[in-house]
Each structure stands twice: as C-alpha cells, then as structure tokens.
VOBA-1610 file (N, C-alpha, C; in pm, whole numbers, padded with zeros to 5 digits, always signed):
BEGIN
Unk+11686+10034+09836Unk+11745+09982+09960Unk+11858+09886+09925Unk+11981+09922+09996Unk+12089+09799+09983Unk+12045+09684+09994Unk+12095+09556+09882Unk+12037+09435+09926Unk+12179+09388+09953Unk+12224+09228+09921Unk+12275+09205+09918Unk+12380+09206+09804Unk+12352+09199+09659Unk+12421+09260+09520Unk+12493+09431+09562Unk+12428+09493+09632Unk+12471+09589+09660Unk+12563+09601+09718Unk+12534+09539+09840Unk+12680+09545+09990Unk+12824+09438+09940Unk+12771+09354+09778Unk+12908+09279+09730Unk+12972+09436+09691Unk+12862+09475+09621Unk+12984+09608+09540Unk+13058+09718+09632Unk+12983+09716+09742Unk+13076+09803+09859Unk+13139+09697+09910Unk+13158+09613+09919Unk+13285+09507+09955Unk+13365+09502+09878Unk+13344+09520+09718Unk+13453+09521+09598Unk+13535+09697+09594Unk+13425+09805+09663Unk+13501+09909+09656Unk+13563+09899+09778Unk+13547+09878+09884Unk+13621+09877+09994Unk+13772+09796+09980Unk+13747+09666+09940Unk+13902+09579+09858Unk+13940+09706+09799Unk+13920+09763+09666Unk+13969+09833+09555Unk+14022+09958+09627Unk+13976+10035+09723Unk+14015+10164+09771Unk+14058+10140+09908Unk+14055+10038+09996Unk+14097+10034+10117Unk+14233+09952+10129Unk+14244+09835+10105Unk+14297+09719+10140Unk+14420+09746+10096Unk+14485+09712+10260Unk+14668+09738+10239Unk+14682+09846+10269Unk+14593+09952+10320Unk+14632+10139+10343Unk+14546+10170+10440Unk+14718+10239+10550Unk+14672+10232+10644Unk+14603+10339+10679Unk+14515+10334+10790Unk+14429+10423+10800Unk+14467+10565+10865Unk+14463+10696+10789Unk+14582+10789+10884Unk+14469+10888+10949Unk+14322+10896+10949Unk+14247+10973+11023Unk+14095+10899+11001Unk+14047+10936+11123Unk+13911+10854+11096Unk+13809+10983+11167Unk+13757+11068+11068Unk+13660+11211+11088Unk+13515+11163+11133Unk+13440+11153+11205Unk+13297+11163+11232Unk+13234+11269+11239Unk+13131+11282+11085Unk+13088+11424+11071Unk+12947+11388+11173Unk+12896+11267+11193Unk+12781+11265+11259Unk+12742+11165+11331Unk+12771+11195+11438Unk+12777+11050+11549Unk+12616+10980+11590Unk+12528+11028+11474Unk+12395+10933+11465Unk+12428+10795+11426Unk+12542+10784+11314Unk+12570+10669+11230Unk+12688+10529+11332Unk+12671+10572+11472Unk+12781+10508+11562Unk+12672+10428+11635Unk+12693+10286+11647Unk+12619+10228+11740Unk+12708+10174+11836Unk+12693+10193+12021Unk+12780+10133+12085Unk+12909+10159+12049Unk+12975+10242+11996Unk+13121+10283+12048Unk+13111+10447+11986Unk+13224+10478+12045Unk+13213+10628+12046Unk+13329+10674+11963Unk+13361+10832+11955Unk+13466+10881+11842Unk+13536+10872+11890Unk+13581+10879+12012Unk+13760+10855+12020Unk+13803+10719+12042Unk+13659+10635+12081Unk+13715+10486+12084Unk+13730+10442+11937Unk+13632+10492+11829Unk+13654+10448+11749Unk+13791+10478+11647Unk+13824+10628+11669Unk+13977+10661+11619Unk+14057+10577+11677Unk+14058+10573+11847Unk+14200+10468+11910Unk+14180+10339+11811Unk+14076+10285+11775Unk+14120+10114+11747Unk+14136+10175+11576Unk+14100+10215+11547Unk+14131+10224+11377Unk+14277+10286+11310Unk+14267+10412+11400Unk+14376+10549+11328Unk+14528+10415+11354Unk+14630+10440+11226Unk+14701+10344+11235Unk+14708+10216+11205Unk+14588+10173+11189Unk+14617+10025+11146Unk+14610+10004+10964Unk+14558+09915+10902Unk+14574+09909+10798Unk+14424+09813+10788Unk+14384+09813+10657Unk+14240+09733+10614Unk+14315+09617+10545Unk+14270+09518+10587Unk+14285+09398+10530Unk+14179+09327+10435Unk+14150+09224+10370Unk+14042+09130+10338Unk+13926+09180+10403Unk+13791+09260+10315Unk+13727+09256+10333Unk+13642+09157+10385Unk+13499+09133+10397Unk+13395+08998+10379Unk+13269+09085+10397Unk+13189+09020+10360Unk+13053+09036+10336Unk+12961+08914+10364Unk+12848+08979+10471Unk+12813+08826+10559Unk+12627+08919+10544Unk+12554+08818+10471Unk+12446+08882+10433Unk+12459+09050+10420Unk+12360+09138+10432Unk+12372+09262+10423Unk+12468+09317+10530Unk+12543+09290+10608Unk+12669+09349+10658Unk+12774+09332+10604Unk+12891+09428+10546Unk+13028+09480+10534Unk+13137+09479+10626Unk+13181+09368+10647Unk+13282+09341+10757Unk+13412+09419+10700Unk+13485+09521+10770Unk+13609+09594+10716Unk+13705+09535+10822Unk+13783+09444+10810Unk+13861+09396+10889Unk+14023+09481+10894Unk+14090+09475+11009Unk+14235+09520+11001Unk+14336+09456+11071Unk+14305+09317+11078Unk+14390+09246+11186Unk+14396+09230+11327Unk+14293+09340+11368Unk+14256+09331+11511Unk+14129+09387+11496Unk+14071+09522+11559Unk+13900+09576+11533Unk+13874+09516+11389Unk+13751+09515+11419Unk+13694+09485+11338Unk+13547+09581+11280Unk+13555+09649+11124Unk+13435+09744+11192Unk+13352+09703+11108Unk+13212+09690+11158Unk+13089+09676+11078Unk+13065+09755+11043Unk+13009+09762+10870Unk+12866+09856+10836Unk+12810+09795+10784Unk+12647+09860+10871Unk+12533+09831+10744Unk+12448+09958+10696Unk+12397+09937+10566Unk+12373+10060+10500Unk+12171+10098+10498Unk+12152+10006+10567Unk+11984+10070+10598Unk+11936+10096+10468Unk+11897+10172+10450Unk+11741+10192+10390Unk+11899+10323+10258Unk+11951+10391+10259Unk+12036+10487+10180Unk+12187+10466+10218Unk+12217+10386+10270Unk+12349+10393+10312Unk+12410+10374+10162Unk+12547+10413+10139Unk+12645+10393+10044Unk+12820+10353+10101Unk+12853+10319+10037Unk+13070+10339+10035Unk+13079+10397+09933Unk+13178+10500+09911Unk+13248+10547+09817Unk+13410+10570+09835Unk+13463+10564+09714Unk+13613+10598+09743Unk+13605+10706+09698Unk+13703+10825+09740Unk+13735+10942+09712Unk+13894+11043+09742Unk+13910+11105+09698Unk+14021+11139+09737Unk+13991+11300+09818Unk+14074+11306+09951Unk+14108+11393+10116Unk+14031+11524+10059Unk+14054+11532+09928Unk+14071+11718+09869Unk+13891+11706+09758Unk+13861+11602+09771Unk+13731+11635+09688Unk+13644+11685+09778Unk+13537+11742+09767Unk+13395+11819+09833Unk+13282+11685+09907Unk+13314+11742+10030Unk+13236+11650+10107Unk+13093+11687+10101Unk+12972+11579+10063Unk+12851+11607+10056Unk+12758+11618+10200Unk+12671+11663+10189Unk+12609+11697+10293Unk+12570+11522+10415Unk+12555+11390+10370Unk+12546+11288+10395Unk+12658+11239+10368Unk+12762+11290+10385Unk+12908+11197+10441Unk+12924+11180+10581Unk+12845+11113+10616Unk+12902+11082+10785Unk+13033+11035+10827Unk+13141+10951+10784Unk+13238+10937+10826Unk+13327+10916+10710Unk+13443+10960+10756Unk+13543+10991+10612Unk+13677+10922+10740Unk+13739+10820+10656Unk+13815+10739+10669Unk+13926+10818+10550Unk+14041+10854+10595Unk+14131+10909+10542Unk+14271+10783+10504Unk+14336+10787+10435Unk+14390+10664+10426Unk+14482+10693+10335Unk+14644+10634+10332Unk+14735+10606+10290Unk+14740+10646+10125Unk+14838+10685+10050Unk+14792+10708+09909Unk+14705+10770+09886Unk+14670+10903+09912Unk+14587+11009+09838Unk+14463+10933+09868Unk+14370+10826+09938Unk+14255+10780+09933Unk+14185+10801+10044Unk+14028+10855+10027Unk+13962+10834+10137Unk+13826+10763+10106Unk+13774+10653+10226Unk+13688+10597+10201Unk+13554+10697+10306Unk+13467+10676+10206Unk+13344+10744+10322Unk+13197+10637+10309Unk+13111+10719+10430Unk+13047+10647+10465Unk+12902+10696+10419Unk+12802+10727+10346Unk+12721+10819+10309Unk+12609+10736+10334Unk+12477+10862+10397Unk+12384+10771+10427Unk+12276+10856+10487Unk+12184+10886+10401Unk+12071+10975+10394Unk+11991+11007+10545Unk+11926+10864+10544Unk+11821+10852+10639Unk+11871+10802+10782Unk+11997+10763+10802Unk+12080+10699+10898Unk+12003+10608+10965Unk+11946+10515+10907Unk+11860+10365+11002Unk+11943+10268+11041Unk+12045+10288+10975Unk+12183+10213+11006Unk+12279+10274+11069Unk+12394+10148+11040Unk+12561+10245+11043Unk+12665+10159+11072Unk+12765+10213+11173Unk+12820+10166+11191Unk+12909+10089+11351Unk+12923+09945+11380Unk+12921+09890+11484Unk+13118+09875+11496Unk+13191+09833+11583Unk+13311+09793+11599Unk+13294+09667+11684Unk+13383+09583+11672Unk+13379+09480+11755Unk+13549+09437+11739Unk+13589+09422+11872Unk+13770+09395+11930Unk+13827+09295+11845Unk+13700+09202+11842Unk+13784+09065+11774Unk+13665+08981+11706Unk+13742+08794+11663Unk+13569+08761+11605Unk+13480+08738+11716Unk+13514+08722+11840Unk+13368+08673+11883Unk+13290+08808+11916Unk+13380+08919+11923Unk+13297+09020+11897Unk+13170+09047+11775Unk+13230+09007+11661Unk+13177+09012+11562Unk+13066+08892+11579Unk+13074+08776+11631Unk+12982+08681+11644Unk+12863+08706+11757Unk+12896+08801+11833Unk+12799+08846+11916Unk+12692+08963+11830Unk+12728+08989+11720Unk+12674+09091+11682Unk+12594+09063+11553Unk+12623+08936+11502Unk+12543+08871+11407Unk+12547+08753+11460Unk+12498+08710+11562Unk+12434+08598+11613Unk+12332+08561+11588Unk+12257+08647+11545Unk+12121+08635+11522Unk+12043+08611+11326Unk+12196+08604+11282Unk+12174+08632+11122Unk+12155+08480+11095Unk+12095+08467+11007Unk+12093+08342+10923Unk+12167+08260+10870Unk+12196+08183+10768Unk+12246+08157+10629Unk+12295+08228+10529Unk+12395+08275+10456Unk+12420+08400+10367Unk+12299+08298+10255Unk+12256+08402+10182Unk+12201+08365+10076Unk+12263+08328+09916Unk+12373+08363+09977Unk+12448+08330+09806Unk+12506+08190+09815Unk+12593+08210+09964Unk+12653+08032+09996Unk+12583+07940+10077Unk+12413+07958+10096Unk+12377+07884+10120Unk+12375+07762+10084Unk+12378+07615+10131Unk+12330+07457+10045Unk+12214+07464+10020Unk+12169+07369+09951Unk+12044+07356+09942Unk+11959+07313+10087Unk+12006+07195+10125Unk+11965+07102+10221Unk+11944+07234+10319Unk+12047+07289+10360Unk+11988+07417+10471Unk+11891+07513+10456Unk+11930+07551+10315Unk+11780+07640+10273Unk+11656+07526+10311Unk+11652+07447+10221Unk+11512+07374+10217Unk+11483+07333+10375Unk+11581+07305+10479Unk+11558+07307+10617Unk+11480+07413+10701Unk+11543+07531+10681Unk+11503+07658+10705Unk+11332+07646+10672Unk+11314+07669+10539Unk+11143+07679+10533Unk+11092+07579+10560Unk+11114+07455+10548Unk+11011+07357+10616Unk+10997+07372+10786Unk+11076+07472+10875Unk+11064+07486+10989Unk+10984+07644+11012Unk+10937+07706+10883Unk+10908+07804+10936Unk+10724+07850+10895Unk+10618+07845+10928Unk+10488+07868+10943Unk+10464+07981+10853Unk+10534+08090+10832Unk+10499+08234+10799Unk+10451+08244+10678Unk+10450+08343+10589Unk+10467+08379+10437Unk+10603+08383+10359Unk+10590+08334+10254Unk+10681+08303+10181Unk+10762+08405+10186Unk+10736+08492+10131Unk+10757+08633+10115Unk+10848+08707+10287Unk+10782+08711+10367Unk+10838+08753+10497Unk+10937+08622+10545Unk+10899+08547+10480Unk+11013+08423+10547Unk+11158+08476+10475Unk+11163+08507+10356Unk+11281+08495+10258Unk+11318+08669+10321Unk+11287+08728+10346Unk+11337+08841+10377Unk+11348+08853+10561Unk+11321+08757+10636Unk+11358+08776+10754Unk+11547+08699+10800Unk+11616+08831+10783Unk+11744+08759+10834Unk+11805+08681+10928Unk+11707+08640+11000Unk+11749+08515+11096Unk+11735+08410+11058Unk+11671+08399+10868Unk+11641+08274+10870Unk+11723+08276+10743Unk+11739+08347+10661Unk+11824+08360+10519Unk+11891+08492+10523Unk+12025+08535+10524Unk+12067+08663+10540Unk+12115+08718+10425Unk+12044+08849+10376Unk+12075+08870+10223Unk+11963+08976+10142Unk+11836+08898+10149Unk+11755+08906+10069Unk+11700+09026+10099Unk+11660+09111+10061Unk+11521+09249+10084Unk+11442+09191+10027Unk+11384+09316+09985Unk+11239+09322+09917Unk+11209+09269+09794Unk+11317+09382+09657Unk+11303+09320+09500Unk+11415+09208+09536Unk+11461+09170+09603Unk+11521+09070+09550Unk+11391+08911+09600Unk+11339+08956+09666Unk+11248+08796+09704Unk+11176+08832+09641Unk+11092+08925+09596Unk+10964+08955+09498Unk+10997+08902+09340Unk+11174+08933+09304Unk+11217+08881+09171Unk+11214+08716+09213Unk+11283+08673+09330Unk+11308+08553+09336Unk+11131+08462+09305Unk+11041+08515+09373Unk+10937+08472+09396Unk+10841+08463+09264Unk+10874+08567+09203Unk+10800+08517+09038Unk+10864+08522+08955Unk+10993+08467+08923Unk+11064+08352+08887Unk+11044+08188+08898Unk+11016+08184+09024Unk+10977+08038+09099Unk+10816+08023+09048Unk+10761+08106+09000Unk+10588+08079+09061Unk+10540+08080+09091Unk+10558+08143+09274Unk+10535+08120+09380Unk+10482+08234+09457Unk+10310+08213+09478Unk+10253+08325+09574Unk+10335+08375+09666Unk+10364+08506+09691Unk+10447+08594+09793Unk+10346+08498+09911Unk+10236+08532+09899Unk+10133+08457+10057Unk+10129+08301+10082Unk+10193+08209+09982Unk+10199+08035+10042Unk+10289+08095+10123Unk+10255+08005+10222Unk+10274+07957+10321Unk+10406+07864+10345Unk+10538+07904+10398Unk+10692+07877+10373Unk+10697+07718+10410Unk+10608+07653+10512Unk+10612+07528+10531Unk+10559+07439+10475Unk+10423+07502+10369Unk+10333+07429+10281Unk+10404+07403+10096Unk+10526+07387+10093Unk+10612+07416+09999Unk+10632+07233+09953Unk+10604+07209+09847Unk+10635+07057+09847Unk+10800+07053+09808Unk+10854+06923+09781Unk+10958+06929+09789Unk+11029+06989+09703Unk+10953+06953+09526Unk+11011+07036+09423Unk+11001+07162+09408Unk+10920+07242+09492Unk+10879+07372+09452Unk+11006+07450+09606Unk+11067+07390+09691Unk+11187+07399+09769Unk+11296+07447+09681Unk+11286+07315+09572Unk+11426+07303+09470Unk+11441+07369+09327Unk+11322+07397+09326Unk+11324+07502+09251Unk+11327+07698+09302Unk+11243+07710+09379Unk+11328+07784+09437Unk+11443+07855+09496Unk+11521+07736+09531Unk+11661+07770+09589Unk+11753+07779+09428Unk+11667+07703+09330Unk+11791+07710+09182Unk+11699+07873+09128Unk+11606+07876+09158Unk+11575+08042+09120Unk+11674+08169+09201Unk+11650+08109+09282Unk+11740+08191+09399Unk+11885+08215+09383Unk+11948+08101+09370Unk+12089+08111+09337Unk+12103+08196+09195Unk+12045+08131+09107Unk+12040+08221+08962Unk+12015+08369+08981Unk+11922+08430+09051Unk+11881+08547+09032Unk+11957+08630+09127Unk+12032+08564+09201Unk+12152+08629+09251Unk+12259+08651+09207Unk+12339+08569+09126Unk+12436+08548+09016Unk+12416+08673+08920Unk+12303+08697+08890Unk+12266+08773+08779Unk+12296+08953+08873Unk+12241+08925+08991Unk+12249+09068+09064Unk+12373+09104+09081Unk+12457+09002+09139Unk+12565+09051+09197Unk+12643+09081+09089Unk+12632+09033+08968Unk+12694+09085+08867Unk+12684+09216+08833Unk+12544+09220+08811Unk+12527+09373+08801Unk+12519+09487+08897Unk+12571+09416+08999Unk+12584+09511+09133Unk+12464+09570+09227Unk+12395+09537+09174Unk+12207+09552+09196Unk+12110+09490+09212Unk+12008+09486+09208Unk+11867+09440+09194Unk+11831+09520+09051Unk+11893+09429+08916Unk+11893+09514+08785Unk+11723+09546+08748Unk+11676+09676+08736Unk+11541+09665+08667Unk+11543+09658+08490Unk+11632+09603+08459Unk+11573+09503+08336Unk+11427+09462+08266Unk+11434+09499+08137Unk+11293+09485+08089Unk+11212+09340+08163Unk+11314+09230+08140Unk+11256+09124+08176Unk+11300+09045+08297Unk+11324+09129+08396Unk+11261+09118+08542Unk+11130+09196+08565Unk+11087+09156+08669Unk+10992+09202+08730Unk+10998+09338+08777Unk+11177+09351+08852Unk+11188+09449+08903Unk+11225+09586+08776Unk+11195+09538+08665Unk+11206+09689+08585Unk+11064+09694+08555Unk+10987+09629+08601Unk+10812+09702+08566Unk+10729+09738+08674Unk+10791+09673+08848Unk+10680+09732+08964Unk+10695+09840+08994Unk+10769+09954+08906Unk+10712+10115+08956Unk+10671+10165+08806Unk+10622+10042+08759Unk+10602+10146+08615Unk+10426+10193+08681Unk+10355+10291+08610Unk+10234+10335+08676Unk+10134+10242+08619Unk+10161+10161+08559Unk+10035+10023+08502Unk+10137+09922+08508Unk+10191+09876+08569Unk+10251+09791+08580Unk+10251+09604+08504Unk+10263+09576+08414Unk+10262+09464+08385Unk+10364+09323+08372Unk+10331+09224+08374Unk+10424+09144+08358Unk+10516+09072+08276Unk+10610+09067+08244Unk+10691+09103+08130Unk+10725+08922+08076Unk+10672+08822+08158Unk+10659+08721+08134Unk+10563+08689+08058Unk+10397+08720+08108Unk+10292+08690+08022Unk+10207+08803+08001Unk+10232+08908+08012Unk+10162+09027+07974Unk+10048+09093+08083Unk+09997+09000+08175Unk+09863+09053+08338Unk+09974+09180+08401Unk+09872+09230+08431Unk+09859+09357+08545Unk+09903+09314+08665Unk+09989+09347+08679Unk+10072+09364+08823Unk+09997+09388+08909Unk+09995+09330+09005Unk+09928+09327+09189Unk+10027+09404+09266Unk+09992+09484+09351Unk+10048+09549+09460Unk+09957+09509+09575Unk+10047+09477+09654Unk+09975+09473+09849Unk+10116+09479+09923Unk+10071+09500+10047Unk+10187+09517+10152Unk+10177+09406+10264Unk+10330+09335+10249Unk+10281+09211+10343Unk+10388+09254+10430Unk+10377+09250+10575Unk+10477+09268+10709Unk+10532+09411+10737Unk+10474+09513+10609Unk+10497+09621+10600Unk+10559+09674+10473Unk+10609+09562+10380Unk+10663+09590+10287Unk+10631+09555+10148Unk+10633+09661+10047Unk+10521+09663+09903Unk+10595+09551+09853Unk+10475+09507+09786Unk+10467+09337+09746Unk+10388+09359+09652Unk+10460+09303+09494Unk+10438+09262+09374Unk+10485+09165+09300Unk+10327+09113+09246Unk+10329+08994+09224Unk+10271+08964+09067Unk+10246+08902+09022Unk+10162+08864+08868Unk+10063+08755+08941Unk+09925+08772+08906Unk+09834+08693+08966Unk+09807+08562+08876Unk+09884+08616+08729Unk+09827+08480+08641Unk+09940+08394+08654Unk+10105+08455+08676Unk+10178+08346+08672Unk+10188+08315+08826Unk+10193+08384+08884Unk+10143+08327+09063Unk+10017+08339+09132Unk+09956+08227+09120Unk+09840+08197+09155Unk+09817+08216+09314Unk+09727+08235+09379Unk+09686+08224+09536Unk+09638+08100+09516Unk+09682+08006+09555Unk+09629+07829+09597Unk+09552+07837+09734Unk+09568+07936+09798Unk+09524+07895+09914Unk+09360+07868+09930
//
C-alpha cells in the first residue's frame, strides 16, 4: 500500500516528467478512478494548461497548474508513471495525461479504492483535506506530542488515523512502533512524556530512511523485511514475531522487545 515514502516518489516523478509541460490531452480509460468531477469537466480545466510545483500533503499528490488543482490518491495499488504517447498501455492505466515533449504521465491503479479529485482553487483543495491531520514528516514535536495526549485509542490506530497524523499506514507505524518499544495496544494517551519524545525522534528517523528509499524498505534489519517471512522473527533480538489485527489491519509486533504493560 502507498504510504507516504511512496507518494514523495510520485511527487518526485510527477516534478521530473510533468512540470513546465503543458498538458495537450487528458484520456480517461475508466471513469471509476473520478471522484466528483466528470471527463469533460475534467479535460476543460486541465487540456492546455501547464503543471507547475508539485506538493505532497500526507498520502495525497497535489498536481498543481496555476489554477485547477488535481488531487490523487493511490489507495491500496495506485501508482504514477512517466511514459512516452507511443508505449503500450497496460490494462490498469486509468488516465493518461498526454503532455508537451514526447511525455505522458499516467495514472495506474489495480483495485481503484482511490483516485482522483479536482478542486478550482486552494480553498477548494482545503475543503477536501480538511479533515487531514499534521503531515508526518513536517510535523513539530510539541504538535505531535499534543495530538496523542488528546487521543484515548491504540497506539497503533492512533498513528495511522489521518485526522490525527497524515502520512503513516500500516509498515510504516508497525516499523515506527518497534523501533520506539512501544506496544501497537498502549494506549496513545497513557504515553509518558519521554516515551512521546522518543517516539516522534523514531518517527522522524524512520521516515528519513523511507523516503530515501522511496518505500517502506524491507531491509534485513527492519522489521518490515521479516513480517511476511513464514516464521517470522525479530531481527533486533531474535523472538517470534506476533501477528493480530487491530482496527482491521495486520499488526506485528516482537513481544520481548514490546512488552503489553497493560
């Protein structure tokens, strides 16, 4: 699943293959991937203009052009790719953005749980992530550590609910979380102060490290290169990996370096 390391690198291909070229056709192979605007509204505001300065605001891809503004988000398979007009369109290319200089950007995306939104201007765009959080990369501290001392839930569902931190999935709070020490199940408000501040310096670090590598890297020594191994162990102190599902989503943990206190 796209996290946030992910949607930087479709923000870095979108800069690299979009930006500065203007847009000369905008194809919708499948109008599942359209939320709230339609194909010819969406050709009128696009066809013609040019892509400017990307941004990236938790897991959404803001493609800006000086006026519309178009969102994507990539769900559960979404991708960006650059390509050029004359290569072979795959069966999950939903929209192919044709563009200036031999380039076309597309929109690919398996399971379509997502897609893509337009909005006229910013408060368009502010109506449409009104509801998002904090980015997780430029969060402060003081706001992070605000955030969970106001919130009751699980650690785990707290750090992945985007109204309260916008960014995070699954391996990325499960890496963040045993890094820190920290039962996926404490409790987000029962957090003393140092185990806040250490967290948020786990957090920042283990993002640094993703976005570099464009991913959620499964690396011997993350976590996330051993929770699909079929015995799963922990690459810190050697225990058997825990699996459970908390809010709906698989959750792994090390029981010796994260203890249940509760």
């Amino acid at each position: 699943m796209p996290e946030l390391p992910d949607v930087e690198g479709f923000r870095q291909v979108l800069e690299s293959c979009a930006k500065g070229r203007a847009i000369r056709r905008v194809d919708v192979r499948d109008t599942g991937v359209l939320h709230g605007v339609g194909v010819r509204r969406l050709r009128d505001a696009l066809e013609g203009r040019r892509f400017t300065e990307p941004e990236r605001r938790g897991k959404w891809l803001l493609a800006h052009t000086g006026g519309p503004t178009l969102l994507l988000h990539f769900g559960m398979t979404g991708r960006l790719l650059c390509a050029r007009p004359g290569d072979a369109v795959e069966p999950h290319d939903r929209v192919l953005f044709t563009l200036s200089g031999d380039r076309q950007l597309r929109f690919r995306d398996q399971r379509k749980l997502q897609g893509l939104w337009l909005a006229d201007d910013g408060s368009g765009v502010a109506r449409l992530l009104e509801r998002q959080g904090p980015d997780a990369l430029t969060v402060d501290r003081e706001e992070f550590e605000a955030a969970l001392c106001s919130r009751r839930g699980h650690l785990k569902t707290t750090l992945t609910d985007q109204s309260v931190l916008a960014g995070l999935g699954n391996l990325l709070a499960d890496e963040i979380l045993w890094r820190a020490r920290l039962h996926p199940g404490t409790r987000a408000g029962d957090l003393t102060a140092t185990e806040r501040r250490d967290l948020y310096t786990d957090m920042r670090r283990t993002l640094r490290s993703a976005v570099t590598a464009g991913c959620v890297p499964p690396r011997d020594s993350w976590l996330t290169g051993h929770r699909d191994d079929p015995d799963p162990m922990c690459p810190r102190c050697g225990a058997h990996l825990r699996r459970t599902r908390m809010a709906g989503r698989g959750t792994v943990w090390c029981p010796r370096c994260q203890p249940d206190e509760a």
